[in-house]
N, C-alpha and C positions, 0 to 999 in steps of 0.2 A: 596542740589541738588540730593546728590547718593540716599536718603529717597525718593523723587519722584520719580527719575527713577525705583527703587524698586518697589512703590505702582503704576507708568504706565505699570510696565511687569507683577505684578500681575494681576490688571484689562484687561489686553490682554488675559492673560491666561485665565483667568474668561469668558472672552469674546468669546473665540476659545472652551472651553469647552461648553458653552451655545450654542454655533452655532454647535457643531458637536453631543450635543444631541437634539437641533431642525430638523437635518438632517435624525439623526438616529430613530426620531420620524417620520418624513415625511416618510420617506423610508420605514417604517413598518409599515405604515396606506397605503402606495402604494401597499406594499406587502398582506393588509390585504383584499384591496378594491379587486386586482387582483384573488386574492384567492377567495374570497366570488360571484366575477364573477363569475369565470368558477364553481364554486360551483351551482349559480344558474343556469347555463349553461349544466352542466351533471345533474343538479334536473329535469331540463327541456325536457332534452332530456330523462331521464328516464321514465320521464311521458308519454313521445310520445310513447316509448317502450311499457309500460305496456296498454296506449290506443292502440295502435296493436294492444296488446292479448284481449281486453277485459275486463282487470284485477282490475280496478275503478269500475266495475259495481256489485263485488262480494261483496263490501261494505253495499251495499243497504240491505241485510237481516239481518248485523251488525245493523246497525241503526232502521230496523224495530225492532229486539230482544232487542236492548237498551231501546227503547220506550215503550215496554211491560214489561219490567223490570221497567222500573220508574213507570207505571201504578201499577202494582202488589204491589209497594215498597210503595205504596204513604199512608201519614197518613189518607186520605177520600177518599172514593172511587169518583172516575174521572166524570165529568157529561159527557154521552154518546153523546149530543145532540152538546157540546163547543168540544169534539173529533172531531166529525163529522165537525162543522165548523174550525179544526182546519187541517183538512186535505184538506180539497177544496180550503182552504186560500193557503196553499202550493202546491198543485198541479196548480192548477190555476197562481201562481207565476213561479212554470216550465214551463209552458206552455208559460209564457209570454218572460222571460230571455233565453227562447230555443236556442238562437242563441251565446249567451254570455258564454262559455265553463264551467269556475270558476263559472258564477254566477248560473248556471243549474246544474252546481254538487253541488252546496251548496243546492239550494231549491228541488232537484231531492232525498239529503239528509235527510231533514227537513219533507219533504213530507213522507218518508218511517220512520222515525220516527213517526210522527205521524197517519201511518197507525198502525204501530205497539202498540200503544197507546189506541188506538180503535177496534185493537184486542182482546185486554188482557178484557178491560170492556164489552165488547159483549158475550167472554167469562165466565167472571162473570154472567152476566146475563142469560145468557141463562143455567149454572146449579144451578143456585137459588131454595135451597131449606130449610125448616127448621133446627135448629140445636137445643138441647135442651139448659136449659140454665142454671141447675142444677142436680144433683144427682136425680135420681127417678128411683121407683119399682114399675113393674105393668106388666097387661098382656098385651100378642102383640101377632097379628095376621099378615103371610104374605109370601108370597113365597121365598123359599131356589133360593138364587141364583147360589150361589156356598159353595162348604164343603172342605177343607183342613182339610185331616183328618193329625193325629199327632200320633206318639207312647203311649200315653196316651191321648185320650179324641181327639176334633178338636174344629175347628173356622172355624162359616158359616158368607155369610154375607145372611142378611131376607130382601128384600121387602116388607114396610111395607101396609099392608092394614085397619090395626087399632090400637089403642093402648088407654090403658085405662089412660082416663083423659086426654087426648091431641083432640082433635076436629082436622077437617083437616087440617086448615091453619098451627098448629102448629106442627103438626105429621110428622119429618126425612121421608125421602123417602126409605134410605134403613138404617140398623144399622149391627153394626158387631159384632158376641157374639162369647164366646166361651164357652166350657162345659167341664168338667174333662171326664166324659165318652165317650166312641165312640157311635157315632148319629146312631139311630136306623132308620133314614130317609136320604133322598137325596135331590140332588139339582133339581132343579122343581115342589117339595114335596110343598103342604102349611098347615102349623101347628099355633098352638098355644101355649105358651107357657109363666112362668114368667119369668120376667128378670129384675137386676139389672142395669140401664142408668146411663152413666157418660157424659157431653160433650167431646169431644173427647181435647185429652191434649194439652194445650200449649207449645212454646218453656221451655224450660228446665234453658235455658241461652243466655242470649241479645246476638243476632246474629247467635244463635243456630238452629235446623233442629226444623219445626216449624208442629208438625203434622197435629194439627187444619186445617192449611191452605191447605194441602194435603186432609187431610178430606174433606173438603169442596168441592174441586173440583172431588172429586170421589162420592160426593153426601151423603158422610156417615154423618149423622146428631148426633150419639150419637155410646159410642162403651159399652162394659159391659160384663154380667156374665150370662150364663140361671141358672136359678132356678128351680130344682125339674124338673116336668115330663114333657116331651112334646109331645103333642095332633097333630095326623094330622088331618086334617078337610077337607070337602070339601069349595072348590073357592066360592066367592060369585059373582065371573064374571071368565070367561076363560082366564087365563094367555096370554101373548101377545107373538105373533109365534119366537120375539126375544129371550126373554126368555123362550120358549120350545128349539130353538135353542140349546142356550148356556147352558141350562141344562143338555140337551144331550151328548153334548160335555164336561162338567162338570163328567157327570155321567162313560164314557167310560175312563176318565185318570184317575181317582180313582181309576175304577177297573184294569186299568195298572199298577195304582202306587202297588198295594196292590200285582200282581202279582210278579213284579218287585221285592220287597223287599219279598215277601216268597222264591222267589229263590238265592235272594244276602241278606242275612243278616246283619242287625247290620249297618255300617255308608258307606259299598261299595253299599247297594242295598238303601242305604237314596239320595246315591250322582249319581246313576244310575238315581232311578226317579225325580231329578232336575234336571237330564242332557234330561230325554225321555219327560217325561210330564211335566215341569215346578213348579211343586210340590216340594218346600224345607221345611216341615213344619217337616219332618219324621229327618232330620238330628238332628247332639244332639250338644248340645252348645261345647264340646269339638272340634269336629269333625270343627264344624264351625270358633274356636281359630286356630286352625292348618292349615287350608287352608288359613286364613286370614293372618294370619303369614306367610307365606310362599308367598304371594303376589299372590296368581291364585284363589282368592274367585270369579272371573268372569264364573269360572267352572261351578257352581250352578246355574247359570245365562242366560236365553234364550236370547244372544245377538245377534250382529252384525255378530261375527264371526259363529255361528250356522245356521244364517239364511244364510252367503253367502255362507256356504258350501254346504244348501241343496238347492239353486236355482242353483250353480252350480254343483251337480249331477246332478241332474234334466236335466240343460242347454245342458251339455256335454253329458250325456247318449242319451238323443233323437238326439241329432245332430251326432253324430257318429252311431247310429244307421240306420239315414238316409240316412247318407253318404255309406252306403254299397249296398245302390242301385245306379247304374251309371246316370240312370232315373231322378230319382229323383235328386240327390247329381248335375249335369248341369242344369237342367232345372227348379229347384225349390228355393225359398227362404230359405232352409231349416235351415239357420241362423236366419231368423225371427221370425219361427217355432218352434224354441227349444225355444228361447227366451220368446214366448208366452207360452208354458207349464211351463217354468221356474216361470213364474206370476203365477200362477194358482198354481203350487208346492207352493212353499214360502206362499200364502194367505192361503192354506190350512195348512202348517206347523206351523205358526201364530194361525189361526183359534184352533188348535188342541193342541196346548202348552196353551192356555189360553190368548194369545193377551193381554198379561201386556203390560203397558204403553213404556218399553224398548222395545220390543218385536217389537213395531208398528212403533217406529222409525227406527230401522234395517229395518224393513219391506217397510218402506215408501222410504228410501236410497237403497234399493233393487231394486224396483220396478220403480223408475227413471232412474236405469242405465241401468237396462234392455228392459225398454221405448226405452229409446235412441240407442241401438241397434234395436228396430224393425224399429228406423226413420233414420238409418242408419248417428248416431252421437257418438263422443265417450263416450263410456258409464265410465268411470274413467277420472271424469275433473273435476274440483273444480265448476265450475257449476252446475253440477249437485248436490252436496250438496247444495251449495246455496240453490238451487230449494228446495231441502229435509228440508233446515233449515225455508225457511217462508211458507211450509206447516203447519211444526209445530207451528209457530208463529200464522198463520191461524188459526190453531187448537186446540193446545195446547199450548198457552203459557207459563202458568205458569210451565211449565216441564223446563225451560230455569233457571230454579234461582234449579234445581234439578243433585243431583250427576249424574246419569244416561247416563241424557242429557250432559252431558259440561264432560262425559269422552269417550263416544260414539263418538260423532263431534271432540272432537279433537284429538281421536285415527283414524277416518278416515282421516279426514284433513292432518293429518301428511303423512300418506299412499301414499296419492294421491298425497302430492306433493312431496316425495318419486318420486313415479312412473310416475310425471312430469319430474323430475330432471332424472330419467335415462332416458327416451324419447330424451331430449336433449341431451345428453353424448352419448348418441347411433346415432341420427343424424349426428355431429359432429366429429364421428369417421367413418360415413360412407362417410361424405363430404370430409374429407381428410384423405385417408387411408393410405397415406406414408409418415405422419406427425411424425413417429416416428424413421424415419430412421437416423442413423446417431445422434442422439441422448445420445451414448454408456448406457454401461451395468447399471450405477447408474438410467439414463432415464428410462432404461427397466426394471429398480424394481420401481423406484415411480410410473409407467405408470401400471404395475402389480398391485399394491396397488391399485390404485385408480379405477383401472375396478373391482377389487374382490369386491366392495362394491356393486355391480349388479348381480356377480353369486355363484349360489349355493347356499351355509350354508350361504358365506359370506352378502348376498343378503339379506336372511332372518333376521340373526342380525342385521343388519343394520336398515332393515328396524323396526324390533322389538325395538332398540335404538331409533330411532327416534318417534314411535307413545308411548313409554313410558318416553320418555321424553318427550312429549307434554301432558299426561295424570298428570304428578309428581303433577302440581301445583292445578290440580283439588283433587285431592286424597291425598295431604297434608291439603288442606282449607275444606273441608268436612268431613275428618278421623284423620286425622290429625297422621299421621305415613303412613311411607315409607318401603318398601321392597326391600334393593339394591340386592336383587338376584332375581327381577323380571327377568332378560333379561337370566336366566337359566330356569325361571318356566314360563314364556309365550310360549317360544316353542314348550316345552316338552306341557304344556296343550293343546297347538293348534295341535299337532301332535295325541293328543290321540282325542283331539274329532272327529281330521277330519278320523281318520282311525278307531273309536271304534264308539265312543260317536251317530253320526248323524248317519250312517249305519245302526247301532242299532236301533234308534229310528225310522228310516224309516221302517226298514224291521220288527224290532217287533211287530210293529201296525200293520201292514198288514196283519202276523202270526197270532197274538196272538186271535183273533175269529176260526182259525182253530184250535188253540192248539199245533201248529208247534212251538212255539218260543222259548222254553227253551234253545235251544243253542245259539239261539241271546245273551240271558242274559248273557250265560257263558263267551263269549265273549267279551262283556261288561266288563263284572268281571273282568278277566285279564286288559284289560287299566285301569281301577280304580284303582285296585291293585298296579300301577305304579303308579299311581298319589300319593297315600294315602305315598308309600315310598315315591317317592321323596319329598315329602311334609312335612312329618316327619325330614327328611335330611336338606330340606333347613332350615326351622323353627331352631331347635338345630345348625346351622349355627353361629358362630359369627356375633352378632348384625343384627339377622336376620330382625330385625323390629325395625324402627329408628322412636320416638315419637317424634312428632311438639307440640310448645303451640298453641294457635289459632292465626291467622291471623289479622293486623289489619284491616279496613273496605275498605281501599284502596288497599288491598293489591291484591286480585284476578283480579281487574277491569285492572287493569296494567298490570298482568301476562299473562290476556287473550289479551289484544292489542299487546302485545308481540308475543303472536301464533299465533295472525291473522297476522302482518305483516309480519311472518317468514313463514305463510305459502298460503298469498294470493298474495303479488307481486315476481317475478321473478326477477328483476333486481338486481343485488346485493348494489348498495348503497340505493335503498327504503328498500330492505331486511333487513339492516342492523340500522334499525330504529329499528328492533323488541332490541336491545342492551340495551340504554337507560331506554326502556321499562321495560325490564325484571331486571334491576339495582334496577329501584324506585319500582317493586314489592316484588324483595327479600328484600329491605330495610323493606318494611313494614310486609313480611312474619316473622322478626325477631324483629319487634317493635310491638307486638301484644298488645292487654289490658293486664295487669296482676290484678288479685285480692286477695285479703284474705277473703272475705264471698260471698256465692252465697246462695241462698234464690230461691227455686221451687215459681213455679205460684202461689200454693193453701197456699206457709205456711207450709204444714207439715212436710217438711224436709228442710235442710239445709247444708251444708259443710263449716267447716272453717280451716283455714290452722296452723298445729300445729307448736309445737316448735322446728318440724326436716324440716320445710317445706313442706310436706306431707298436703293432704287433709284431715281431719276429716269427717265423716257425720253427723248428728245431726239427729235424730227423726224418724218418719217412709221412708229412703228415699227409691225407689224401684231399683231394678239393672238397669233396663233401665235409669235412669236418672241417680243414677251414674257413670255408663257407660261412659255420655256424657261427664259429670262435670272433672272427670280422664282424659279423653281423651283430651279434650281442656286444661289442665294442661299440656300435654306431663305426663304422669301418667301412666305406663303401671300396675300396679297393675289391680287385677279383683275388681269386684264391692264390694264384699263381705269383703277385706280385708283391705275397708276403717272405719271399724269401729274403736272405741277408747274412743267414746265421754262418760262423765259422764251424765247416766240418772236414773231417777226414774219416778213412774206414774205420776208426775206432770210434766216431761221435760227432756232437755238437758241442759249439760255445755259445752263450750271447751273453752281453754287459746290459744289466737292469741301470736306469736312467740315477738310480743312489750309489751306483757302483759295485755293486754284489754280483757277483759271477755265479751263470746256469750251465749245468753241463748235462747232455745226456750224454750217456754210453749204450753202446751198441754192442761192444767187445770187452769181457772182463779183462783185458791186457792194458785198460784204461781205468781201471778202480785206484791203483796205486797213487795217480798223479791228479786224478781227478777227486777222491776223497781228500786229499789233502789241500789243494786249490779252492776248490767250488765254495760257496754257501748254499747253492742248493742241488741234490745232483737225483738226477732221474734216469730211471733204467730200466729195460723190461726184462732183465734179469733181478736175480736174489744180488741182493748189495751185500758185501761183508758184515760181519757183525762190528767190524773196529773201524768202519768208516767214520772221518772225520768230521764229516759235510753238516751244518748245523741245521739242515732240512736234507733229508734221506724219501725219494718215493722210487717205492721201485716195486717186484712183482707182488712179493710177499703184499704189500700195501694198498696195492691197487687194486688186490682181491676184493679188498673188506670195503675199501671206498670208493670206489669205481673212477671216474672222473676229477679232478681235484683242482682246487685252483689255491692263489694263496697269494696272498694283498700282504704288504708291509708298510708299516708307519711307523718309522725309527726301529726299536726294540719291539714292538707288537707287531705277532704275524696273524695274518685270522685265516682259517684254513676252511674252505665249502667243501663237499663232498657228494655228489650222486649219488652216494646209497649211503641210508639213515644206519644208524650205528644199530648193528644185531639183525637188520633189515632181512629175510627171508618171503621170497615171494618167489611165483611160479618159473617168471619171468628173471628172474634178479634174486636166485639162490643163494641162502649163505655160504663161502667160503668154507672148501675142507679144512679141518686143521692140518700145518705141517708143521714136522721137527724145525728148530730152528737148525739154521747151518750156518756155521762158522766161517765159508769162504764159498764165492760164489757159483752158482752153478754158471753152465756155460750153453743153459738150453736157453735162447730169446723166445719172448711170447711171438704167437704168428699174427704175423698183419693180414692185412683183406688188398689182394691186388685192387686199380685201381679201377677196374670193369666190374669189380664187385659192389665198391663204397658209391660208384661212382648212380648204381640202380638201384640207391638205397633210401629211396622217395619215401614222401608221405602214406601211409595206406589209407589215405583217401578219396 
């Protein structure tokens, strides 16, 4: 009997613990249901909040740029005609759900997607022009469009108007050469001359800064070398009054640049005429190490900040100047007024820098905000970038998948709502101004604290901290290195250019036809001369420049929804969405690809990773591409000082740090011992078909995949590729088919000497 009673007060017990974690499960599915209420409860109300402001609507040029990014990104080009029906389907869908809230911001969505979609292919089409599709030498006839001249020798680009052996359908429209000597001609000049054609280069490394594609859209069909003498000739038709235009304008900043640097020598008068005329061709690659170090390479650069310096001269001098009539200053607009010269200043400062593609974005975010004060709206409000942002979308697309773009926007963006966020704190303090009373003295220092974030220096840092920490993730994924003493050399460079730099360049042009300007320059010279020390100082800094590996493929797309949500909704629990965000992007900023061989488009060089971990180079590589290859390594070495590899005139060697031997060949008289040896053998010849090698790349291969890399971990190799499998685009054609061949040819792909790769910049 006492053994039951025993096993009945166990089963109770069993029984009282079974009930009181059924309770305590109930209770905290109560707890969880109530929570997830009021959860959707304040999501709800915060939506209403942000539809107050308008703030759902600033999404729509997110989704148009998304949509032109998948255009641009896509393995075939888009058919224009299923665009078209792919937007009327969606608009026609808003149109009909109008009244249904959710379901009109989904299809209000969809629709700006794919207007953005149909952008990007209209854009394609409409600068459709030849591209070459091999190395060739011959003569070319064609108008100078523009000439950067250089310390030694320049690079024009030519409008072509013939070329030998090319007929017209197949003849670039414009190409881009350069020449060791200084041009005995100008731009609106038309000559003749020989020249050696390259198509213009492929990505470097899957994922990599993709020239080609840049090429293409700036219309450059082939880039190269002039040969020997050049002929000016007379026109076979009268150049077109645009290009008399811009020739013009070509020809007078030349002759600034040239003034510029006779009176400022050496890398202050090279970074004077980047900062007057847009001109960085005179600066010297040291010069260009040390400012990029230093984190203020935006110096060289006609941006944002230059452009709203000088529509605000402009803005301010006229309107204060009008203001001192009492006449005028009551009775007239004279805020409209300034406003309106201010447009006209800035189009003209644009016009006269050379209206680079960055150039025209500041310009374009200029000229909206100053819009908006003639129609008496606020001219700093995140709508009005919107507006700036599917201009471009409009216009330029493909500038959106481009450094330029995506560090312009989201150093304004940040700005702005910056200068939203004190808007509100300044309301707020005027709605309750004896909010702080009674508070005591610990009150009256947090209260201290958090106003200094709006005056003075304090204002500025701040605000500097916030648009460079919105910039970080764009200029790690692009460059891949960081400068944590930017938030000391933004300042200092904003301070000099707005007191040296644009002054300068306004008043010197105006000067410099009378012969008055030499003291502008001088002038100049001193803010340079600051820049150049501090730049030297921060550089020599502890860890003054912090190198990233590359990003994996998800990684930006997350970092950027991050920015936008931190800096398009207001309310702080939607804001706080940007969190998550920015988690799964650094996740991926830190799980990049990693490799041990990368393999150039053509074949001729390669990089394999030694047995310190270090990159090796293989074969002809040129600095510009290892540049990149370093760079997406986190590699701060210079280009030059990746050599190592074992070569002779038949090739390269290198040993991979597992022991696996790389070989490239140069000379089929090296297939024999080199297929037999290697595990992996690269060529920019056709490889035998009975090659041994247990990884084969070579021309045949590098057609179809352009760039290559290939990671090993034991028996598993993983192979990236620059161009998507079947991939067909303007830029980035599918490969011909060829007969296979049994034994190798002995024709090598052509490389790009190194005064070709070497001018083979950003088209930004």
């Amino acid at each position: 009997m006492a053994k039951v009673a025993v096993g009945t007060a166990g089963d109770e017990r069993e029984t009282a613990r079974a009930g009181l974690a059924d309770r305590a499960r109930v209770a905290l599915a109560d707890r969880a249901r109530v929570a997830l209420a009021d959860l959707r409860e304040r999501l709800a109300a915060a939506f209403e909040e942000e539809t107050a402001w308008r703030r759902p609507a600033l999404w729509l040029p997110v989704a148009a740029g998304a949509g032109a990014i998948q255009a641009l990104t896509a393995a075939r080009e888009p058919s224009l005609a299923a665009s078209v029906v792919l937007l009327a389907l969606f608009a026609g869908l808003s149109y009909l759900v109008r009244r249904r809230r959710v379901a009109f911001a989904l299809a209000l969505g969809l629709a700006a997607y794919a207007a953005g979609f149909l952008a990007q292919g209209l854009r394609t089409a409409r600068v459709a022009a030849p591209v070459i599709a091999r190395p060739m030498t011959g003569e070319l006839t064609g108008f100078v469009e523009q000439v950067d001249l250089r310390r030694a020798g320049a690079r024009f680009l030519l409008r072509l108007t013939s070329a030998q052996n090319l007929d017209d359908s197949a003849m670039p429209y414009r190409v881009r050469l350069t020449m060791r000597h200084a041009p005995d001609f100008a731009a609106g000049d038309h000559i003749a001359l020989k020249a050696r054609l390259l198509p213009p280069a492929r990505a470097a490394l899957p994922g990599g800064y993709d020239f080609a594609r840049d090429a293409y859209f700036a219309r450059i069909g082939a880039v190269g070398n002039a040969l020997g003498r050049v002929e000016q000739l007379d026109p076979p038709d009268p150049p077109p009054w645009s290009l008399r235009f811009s020739a013009a304008i070509d020809r007078f900043r030349n002759a600034l640049v040239l003034r510029v640097v006779e009176r400022l020598p050496g890398d202050a008068g090279a970074i004077a005429a980047a900062m007057v005329a847009g001109k960085r061709d005179h600066l010297s690659a040291a010069a260009r190490e040390l400012i990029r170090e230093a984190g203020i390479f935006h110096i060289i650069t006609i941006s944002g900040v230059q452009m709203t310096l000088v529509a605000g001269i402009f803005f301010v001098g006229l309107r204060r100047l009008l203001a001192l009539s009492q006449t005028l200053a009551l009775n007239y607009p004279i805020k409209k007024w300034a406003a309106g010269f201010a447009i006209s200043g800035a189009v003209a400062y644009d016009v006269f820098t050379g209206s680079r593609v960055g150039a025209e974005r500041a310009l374009v975010m200029t000229l909206i905000m100053l819009a908006a004060t003639i129609f008496d709206r606020p001219s700093l409000s995140m709508r009005n970038l919107g507006l700036a942002a599917i201009f471009v979308v409009a216009v330029e697309p493909e500038a959106l998948l481009g450094a330029s773009f995506q560090l312009s926007f989201a150093a304004v963006a940040a700005l702005i709502a910056v200068w939203e966020a004190r808007a509100v704190a300044i309301s707020r303090e005027s709605a309750a101004p004896l909010s702080r009373a009674g508070v005591g003295r610990w009150g009256e220092a947090r209260a201290w604290l958090l106003d200094a974030r709006w005056r003075g220096a304090g204002g500025v840092l701040f605000a500097t901290f916030c648009a460079t920490a919105a910039t970080a993730s764009f200029m790690a994924a692009n460059f891949h290195e960081l400068s944590p003493y930017v938030l000391v050399g933004n300042p200092l460079t904003l301070a000099i250019i707005e007191f040296f730099a644009v002054p300068a360049a306004l008043l010197g042009a105006l000067l410099y036809p009378l012969g008055l300007d030499a003291p502008v320059w001088l002038w100049l010279g001193l803010g340079i001369d600051v820049i150049i020390a501090a730049a030297r100082w921060l550089a020599a800094a502890p860890a003054a420049t912090v190198h990233l590996r590359e990003f994996a493929p998800w990684a930006l797309p997350f970092l950027s929804l991050a920015l936008l949500s931190a800096v398009i909704w207001r309310t702080p629990l939607l804001r706080a969405t940007a969190i998550p965000l920015a988690l799964i992007g650094l996740a991926g900023a830190t799980h990049g690809p990693r490799w041990d061989v990368v393999v150039q488009a053509t074949g001729e060089s390669a990089a394999a990773r030694g047995g310190d971990g270090d990159l090796v180079t293989l074969g002809r590589a040129q600095s510009f591409t290892t540049e990149q290859w370093l760079r997406a390594d986190a590699d701060g070495r210079e280009a030059r000082a990746a050599g190592g590899a074992l070569c002779d005139k038949l090739g390269c060697t290198a040993a991979l740090p597992d022991g696996r031997t790389v070989a490239l060949v140069h000379d089929a008289a090296a297939f024999v011992e080199d297929c037999a040896r290697a595990d992996v053998l690269i060529t920019p010849l056709f490889a035998p078909s009975g090659c041994a090698a247990p990884h084969v790349v070579d021309r045949r291969s590098l057609e179809s995949t352009g760039a290559v890399t290939l990671a090993f971990d034991d028996d598993h190799t993983v192979v990236r590729t620059a161009r998507a499998p079947g991939e067909n685009r303007p830029w980035s054609p599918a490969p011909r088919s060829r007969p296979h061949r049994a034994s190798p040819a002995n024709a090598p792909g052509d490389g790009a000497p190194d005064e070709v790769l070497s001018g083979l910049d950003r088209l930004d």
